[in-house]
C-alpha positions as CSV (number, residue, x, y, z in Angstrom):
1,X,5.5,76.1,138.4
2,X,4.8,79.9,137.9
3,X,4.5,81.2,141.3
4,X,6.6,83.5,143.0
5,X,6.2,82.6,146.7
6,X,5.8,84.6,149.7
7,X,8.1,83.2,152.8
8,X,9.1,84.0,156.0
9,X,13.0,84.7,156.7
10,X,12.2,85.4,160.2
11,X,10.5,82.1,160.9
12,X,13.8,80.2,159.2
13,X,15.7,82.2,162.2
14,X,13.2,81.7,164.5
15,X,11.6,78.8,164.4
16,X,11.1,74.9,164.9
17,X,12.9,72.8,162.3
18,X,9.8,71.8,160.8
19,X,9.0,75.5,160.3
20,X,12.4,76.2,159.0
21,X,12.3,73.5,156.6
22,X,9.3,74.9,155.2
23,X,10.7,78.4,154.1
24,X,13.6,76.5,152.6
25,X,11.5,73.9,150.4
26,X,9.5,77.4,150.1
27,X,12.7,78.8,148.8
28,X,13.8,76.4,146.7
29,X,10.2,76.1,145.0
30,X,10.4,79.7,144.3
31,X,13.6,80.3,142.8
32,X,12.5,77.9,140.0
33,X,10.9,81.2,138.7
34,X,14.2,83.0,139.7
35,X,12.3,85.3,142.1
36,X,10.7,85.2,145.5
37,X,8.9,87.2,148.6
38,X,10.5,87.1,151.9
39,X,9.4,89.0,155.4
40,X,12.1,91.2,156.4
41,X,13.0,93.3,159.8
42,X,13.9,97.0,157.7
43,X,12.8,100.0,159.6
44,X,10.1,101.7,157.5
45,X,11.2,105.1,158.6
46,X,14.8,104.5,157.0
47,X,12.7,103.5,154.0
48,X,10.6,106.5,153.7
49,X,13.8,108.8,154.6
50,X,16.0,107.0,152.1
51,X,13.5,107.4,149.3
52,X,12.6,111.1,150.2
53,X,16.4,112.5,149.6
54,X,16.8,109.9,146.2
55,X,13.5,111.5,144.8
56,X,15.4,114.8,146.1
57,X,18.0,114.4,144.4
58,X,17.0,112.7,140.7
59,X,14.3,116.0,140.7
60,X,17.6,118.1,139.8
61,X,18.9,119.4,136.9
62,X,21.6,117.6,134.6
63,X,23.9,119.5,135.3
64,X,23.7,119.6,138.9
65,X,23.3,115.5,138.5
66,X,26.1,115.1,136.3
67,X,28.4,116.6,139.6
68,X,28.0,113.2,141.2
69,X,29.5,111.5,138.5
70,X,32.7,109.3,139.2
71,X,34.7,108.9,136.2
72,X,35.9,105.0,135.2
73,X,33.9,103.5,137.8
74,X,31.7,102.0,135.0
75,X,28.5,102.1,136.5
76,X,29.1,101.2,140.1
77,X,29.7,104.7,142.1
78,X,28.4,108.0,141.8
79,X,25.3,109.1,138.9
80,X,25.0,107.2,135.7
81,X,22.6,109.2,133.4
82,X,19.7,108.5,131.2
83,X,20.6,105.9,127.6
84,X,23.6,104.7,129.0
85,X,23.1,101.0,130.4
86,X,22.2,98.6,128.0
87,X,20.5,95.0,128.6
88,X,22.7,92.5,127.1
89,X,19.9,91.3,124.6
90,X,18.7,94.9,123.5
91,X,20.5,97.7,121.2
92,X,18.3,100.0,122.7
93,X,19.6,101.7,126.0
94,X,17.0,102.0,128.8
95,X,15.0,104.8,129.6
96,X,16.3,105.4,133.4
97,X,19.4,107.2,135.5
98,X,20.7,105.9,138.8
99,X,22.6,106.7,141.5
100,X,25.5,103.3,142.8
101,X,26.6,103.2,146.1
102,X,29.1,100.4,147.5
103,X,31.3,99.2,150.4
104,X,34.3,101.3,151.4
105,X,37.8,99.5,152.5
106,X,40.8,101.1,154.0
107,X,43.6,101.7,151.5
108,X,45.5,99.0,153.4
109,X,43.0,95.9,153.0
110,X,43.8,93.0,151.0
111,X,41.0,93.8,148.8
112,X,41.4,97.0,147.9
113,X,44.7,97.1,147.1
114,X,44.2,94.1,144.4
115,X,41.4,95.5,143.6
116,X,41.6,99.0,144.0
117,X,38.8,99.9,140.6
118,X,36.5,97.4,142.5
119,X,36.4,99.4,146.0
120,X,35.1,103.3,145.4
121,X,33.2,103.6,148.3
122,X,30.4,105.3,149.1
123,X,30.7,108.4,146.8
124,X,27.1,110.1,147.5
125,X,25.8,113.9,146.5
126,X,26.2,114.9,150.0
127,X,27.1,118.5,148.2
128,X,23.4,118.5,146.5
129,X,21.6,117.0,149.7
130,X,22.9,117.1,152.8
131,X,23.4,114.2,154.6
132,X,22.5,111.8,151.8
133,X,25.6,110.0,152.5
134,X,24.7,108.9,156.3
135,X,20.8,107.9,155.0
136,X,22.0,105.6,152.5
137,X,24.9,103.9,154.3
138,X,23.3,103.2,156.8
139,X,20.6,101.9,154.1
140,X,23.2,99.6,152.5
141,X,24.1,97.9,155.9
142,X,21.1,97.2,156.8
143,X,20.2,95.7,153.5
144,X,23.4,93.9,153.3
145,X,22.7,92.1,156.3
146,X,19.3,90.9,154.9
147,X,20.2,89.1,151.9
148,X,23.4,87.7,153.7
149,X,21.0,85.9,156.4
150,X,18.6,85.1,153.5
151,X,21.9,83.2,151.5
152,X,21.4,80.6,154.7
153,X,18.3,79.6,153.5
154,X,19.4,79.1,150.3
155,X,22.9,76.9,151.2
156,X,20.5,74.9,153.1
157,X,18.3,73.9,150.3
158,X,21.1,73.0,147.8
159,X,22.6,71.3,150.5
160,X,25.6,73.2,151.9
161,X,26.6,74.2,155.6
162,X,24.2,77.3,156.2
163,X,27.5,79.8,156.1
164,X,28.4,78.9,152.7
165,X,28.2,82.5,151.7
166,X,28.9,84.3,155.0
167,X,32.9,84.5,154.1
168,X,32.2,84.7,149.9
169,X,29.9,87.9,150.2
170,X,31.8,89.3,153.6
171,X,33.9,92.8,152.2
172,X,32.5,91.6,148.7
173,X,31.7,94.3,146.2
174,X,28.0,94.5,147.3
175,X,26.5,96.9,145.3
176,X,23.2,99.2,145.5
177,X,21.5,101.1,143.0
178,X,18.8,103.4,143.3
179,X,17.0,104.2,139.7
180,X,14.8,106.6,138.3
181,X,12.5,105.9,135.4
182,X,11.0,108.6,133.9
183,X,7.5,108.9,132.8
184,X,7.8,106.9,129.0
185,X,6.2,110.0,127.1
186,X,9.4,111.2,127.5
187,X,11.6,108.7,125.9
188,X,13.3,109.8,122.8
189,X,11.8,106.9,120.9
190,X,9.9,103.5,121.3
191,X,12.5,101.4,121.1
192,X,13.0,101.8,124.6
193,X,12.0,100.8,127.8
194,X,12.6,101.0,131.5
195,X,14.6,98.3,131.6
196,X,14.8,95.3,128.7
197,X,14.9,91.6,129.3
198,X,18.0,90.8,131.4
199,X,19.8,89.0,134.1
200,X,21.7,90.3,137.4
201,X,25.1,89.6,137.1
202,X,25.5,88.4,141.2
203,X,24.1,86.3,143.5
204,X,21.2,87.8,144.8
205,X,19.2,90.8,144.7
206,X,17.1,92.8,146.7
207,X,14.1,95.1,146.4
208,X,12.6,96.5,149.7
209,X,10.4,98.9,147.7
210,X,8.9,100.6,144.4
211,X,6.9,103.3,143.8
212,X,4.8,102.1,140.7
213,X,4.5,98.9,139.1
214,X,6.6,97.7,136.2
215,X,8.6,94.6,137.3
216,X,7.7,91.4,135.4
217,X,9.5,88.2,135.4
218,X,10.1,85.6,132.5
219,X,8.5,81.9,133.3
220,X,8.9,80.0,130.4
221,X,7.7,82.1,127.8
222,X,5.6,84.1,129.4
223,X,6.1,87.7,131.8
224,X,4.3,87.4,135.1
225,X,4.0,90.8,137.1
226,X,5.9,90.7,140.3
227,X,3.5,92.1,143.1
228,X,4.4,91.2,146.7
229,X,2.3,91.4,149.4
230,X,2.8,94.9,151.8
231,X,6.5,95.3,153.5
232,X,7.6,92.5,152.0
233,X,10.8,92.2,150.2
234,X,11.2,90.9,146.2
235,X,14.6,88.6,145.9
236,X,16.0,87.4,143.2
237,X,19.1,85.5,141.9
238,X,21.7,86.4,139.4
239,X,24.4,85.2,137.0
240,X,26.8,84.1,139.8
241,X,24.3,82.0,141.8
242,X,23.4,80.2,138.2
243,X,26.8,79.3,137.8
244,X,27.6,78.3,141.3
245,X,24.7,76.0,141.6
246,X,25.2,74.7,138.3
247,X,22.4,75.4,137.3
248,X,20.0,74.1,139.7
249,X,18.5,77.7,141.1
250,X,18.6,79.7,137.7
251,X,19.4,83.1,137.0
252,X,15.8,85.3,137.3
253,X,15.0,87.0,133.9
254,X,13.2,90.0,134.5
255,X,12.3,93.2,132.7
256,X,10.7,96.8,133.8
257,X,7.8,98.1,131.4
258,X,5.6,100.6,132.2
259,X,2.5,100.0,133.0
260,X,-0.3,102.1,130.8
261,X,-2.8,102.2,133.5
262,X,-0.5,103.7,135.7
263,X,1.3,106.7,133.7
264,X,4.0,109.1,134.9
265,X,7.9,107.8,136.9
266,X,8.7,104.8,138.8
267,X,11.6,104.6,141.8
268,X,12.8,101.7,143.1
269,X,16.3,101.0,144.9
270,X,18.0,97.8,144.3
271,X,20.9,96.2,145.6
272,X,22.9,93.4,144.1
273,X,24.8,90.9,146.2
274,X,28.4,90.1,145.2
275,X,31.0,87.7,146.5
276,X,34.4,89.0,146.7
277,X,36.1,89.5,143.5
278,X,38.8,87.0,143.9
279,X,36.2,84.3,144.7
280,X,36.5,81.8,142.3
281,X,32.7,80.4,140.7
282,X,33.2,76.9,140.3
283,X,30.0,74.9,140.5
284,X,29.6,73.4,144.2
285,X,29.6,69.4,144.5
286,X,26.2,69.5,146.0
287,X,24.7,70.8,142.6
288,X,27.1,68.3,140.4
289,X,26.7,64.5,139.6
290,X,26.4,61.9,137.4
291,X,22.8,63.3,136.4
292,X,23.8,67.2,136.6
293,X,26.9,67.0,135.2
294,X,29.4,70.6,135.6
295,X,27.9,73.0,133.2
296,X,30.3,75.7,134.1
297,X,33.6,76.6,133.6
298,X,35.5,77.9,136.9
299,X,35.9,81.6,136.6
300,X,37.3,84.4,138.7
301,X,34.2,86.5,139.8
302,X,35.6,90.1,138.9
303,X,36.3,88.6,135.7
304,X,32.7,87.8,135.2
305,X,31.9,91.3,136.1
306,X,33.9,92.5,133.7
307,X,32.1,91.2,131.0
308,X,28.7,91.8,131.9
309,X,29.9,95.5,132.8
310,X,30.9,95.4,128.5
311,X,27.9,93.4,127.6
312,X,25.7,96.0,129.2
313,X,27.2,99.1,127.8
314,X,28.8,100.3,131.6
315,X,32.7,100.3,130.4
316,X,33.0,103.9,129.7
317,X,35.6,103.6,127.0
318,X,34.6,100.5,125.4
319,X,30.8,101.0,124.5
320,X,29.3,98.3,122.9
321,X,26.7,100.3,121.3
């Protein structure tokens, strides 16, 4: 199969059984390719607001730019700048900048004072435009709530209780990222792209929006271009899904080239789905058996981060290229 699917979250809340069965065996047929469409509830106007001050802000200098960076976060608060992250299978460093936002905890919490480098908070260029911070909060709650309701459909169809991942991704390290990729005629070279081949390192992934096309996902060995229908949103799964299910819904391999016919930059906001770092990835008994036997070691899912923060070039002082 080589068909991303469209499906309909709200009819899996919604609906008969029948109906929800459908999206889930919709679901499941989907992620063979790693990726899917789903219908979502996300107000437009916090949408068109959100992507107005991040096209506000990445029209800025460097220097101005480089005031929102957050020292030994690695890649997940505050501006990361152009040639800097690195897919895993590429020497080359992608031709983009971003801006990472995540959850805030109180000092107090469990959480953060384990993991205190895990938890920076919402750390936003409220100083370069005003009330950025409030916009894109509000953007990453809203988001966060989405892929958490669409993880039901997914425990469902590898056979788990549908609040599987209710407690794994609640105060989990959730993180989004909103990218800029500049027009390519101003790459430094042609060994690089938007973004090279790669996995997400966590469970899912959502895209609510782009402004230009680009996104292609790996089936077999060929690269499909994902192009959902109108307000629809693109998810995909990651590392930590792969190893939790054994397997059985695999990691989406996907790339961002530019597209010739349609020159000049691309935005797009993205927001990865993590568990809490303590949760331990251990492939589930639903996805193991006597013919899919445990691929995975059990591993500690901060640890994991950590190396796909190194393998991608993110851990500031230990570049691997």
């Amino acid at each position: 199969m080589s068909d991303i699917l469209d499906v309909d979250l709200l009819a899996f809340e919604r609906g008969t059984d029948a109906q929800r069965r459908a999206v889930v065996d919709g679901v499941v047929a989907s992620l063979v390719t790693g990726f899917v469409y789903t219908s979502h509830d996300l107000s437009e106007d916090l949408l068109d607001t959100a992507y107005g001050m991040l096209a506000q802000f990445f029209s800025l200098s460097p220097e101005e730019k480089a005031t929102a960076t957050v020292p030994g976060s690695h890649g997940q608060a505050g501006y990361t700048g152009l040639l800097v992250e690195t897919a895993a299978s590429s020497q080359a460093p992608d031709w983009k900048e971003m801006l990472n936002w995540g959850m805030d905890l109180p000092d107090g919490h469990p959480l953060r004072r384990r993991f205190p480098h895990r938890y920076h908070g919402p750390v936003l260029p409220d100083h370069l435009v005003p009330g950025i911070t409030k916009v894109l909060v509000e953007f990453y709650d809203k988001l966060l709530d989405l892929q958490q309701r669409f993880l039901r459909i997914i425990a469902v169809g590898i056979g788990c209780h549908e609040d599987l991942f209710d407690l794994m991704t609640r105060n989990g390290t959730t993180l989004a990222r909103a990218i800029h990729y500049p027009a390519m005629d101003l790459a430094p070279g042609a060994e690089h792209v938007w973004a090279a081949e790669h996995g997400d390192i966590n469970l899912i992934t959502a895209l609510p929006r782009a402004t230009a096309r680009g996104l292609e996902v790996k089936v077999g060995d060929a690269w499909v271009d994902a192009a959902p229908p109108d307000n629809r949103v693109i998810m995909n799964t990651g590392i930590m899904l792969e190893h939790l299910t054994n397997g059985v819904i695999p990691q989406g391999i996907h790339r961002v080239v530019a597209d010739p016919a349609q020159p000049g930059d691309r935005y797009s906001v993205v927001q990865f789905c993590h568990p809490t770092p303590w949760t331990i990835l251990s492939p589930l008994a639903s996805c193991t058996g006597p013919a899919s036997p445990q691929r995975y070691p059990a591993i500690e899912a901060g640890d994991l981060l950590d190396q796909v923060l190194y393998d991608i070039n993110l851990v500031e002082d230990a570049r691997r290229v």
